[in-house]
C-alpha positions as CSV (number, residue, x, y, z in Angstrom):
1,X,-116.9,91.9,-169.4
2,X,-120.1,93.8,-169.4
3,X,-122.2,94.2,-172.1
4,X,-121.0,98.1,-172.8
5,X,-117.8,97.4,-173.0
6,X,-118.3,94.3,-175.7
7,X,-120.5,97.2,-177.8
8,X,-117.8,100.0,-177.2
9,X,-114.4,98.5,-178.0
10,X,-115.4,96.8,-181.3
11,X,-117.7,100.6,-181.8
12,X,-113.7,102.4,-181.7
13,X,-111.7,99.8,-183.5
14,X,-114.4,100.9,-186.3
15,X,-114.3,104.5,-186.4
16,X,-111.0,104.3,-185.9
17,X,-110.4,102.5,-189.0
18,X,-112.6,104.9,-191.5
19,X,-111.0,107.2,-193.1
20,X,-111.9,111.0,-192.5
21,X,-112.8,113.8,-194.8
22,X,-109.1,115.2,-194.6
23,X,-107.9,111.5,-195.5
24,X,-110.5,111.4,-198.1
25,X,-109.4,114.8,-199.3
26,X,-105.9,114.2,-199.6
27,X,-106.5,110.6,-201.5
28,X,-108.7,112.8,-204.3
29,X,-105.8,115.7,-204.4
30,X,-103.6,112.6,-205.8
31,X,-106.1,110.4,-207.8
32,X,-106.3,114.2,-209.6
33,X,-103.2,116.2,-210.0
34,X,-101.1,113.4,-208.3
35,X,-98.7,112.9,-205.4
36,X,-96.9,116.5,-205.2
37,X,-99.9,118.6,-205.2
38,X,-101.0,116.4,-202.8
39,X,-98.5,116.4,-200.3
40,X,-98.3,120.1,-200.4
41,X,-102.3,119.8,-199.8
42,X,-101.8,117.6,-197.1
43,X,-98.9,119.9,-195.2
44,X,-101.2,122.4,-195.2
45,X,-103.9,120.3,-193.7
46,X,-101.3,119.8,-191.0
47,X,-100.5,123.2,-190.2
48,X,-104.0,124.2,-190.3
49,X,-104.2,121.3,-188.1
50,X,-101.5,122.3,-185.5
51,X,-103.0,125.5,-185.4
52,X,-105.9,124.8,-184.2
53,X,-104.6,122.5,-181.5
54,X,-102.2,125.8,-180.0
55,X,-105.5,128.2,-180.2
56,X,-107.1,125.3,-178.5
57,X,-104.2,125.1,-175.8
């Protein structure tokens, strides 16, 4: 194995473990006004989400 690849697998198993801002967002919504609010919140997210992805396609 070359010397990238030892830097860029460990590099993704990383960032893919951190937690995003829509993550982070949706854990505040609930520490706040708890988990309703939040899920609402959070279904938003995703159709904002899925939006984006069909303007994209």
């Amino acid at each position: 194995m070359s010397v990238a690849w030892a830097l860029f697998v460990p590099a993704c198993f990383a960032l893919n473990l951190a937690p995003g801002p829509n993550n982070l967002l949706s854990l505040n919504n609930a520490a706040r006004h708890g988990f309703a609010p939040a899920s609402l919140a959070g279904g938003g997210r995703l159709l904002a989400f899925a939006g984006m992805l069909a303007l994209a396609a």
